[in-house]
N, C-alpha and C positions, 0 to 999 in steps of 0.2 A: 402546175399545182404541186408536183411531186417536191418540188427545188423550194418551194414556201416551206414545206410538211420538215423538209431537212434542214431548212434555217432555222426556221420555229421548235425544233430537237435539241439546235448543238446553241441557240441562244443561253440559255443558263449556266451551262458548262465554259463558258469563253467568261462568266466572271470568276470561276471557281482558279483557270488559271493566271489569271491576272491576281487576284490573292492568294497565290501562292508564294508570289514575287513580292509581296508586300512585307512590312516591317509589321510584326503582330506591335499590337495596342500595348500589350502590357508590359512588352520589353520598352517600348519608348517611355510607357508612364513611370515606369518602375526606375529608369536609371533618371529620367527629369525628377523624380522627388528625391534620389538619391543623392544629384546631383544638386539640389536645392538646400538639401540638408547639410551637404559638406561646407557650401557656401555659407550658411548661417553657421556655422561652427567657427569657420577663420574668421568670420566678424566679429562673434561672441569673445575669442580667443585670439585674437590679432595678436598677442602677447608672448601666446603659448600656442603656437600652430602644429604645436607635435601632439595634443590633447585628440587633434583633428584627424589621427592615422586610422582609426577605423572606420570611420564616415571617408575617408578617402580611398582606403581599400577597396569598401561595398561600391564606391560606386563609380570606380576602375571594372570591378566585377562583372555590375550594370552595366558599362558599357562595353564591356568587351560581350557580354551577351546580348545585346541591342545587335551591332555591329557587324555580329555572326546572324542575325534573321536580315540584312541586306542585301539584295541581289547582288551576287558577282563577287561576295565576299570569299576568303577561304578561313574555313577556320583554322583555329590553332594558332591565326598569329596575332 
């Protein structure tokens, strides 16, 4: 009974660290609309793709901060 009492304990804690290792939501969402945005600009601007450098910045940004919330990542590079 003791060995239920101590599963039944450490059950909710064994998802806290399995989300820890995850990719938070809003770095994903944030560089996918970034990333979406940049894409409708070189369409918009097929002509003039240099129009496109700050939408390709942000979301160089967005991705390099996606990237760093990935397990096994190191930052800075």
């Amino acid at each position: 009974m003791r060995i239920l009492t101590i599963i039944a304990a450490a059950a909710p804690l064994m998802g806290c660290e399995i989300a820890a290792f995850a990719p938070k939501a809003d770095e994903s969402s944030d560089y996918q609309a970034s990333t979406d945005r940049y894409l409708a600009c070189i369409l918009t601007n097929s002509n003039d793709p240099q129009r496109c450098e700050v939408a390709r910045a942000l979301m160089e940004a967005d991705g390099r901060k996606y990237n760093n919330t990935l397990p096994g990542t190191v930052s800075g590079r």
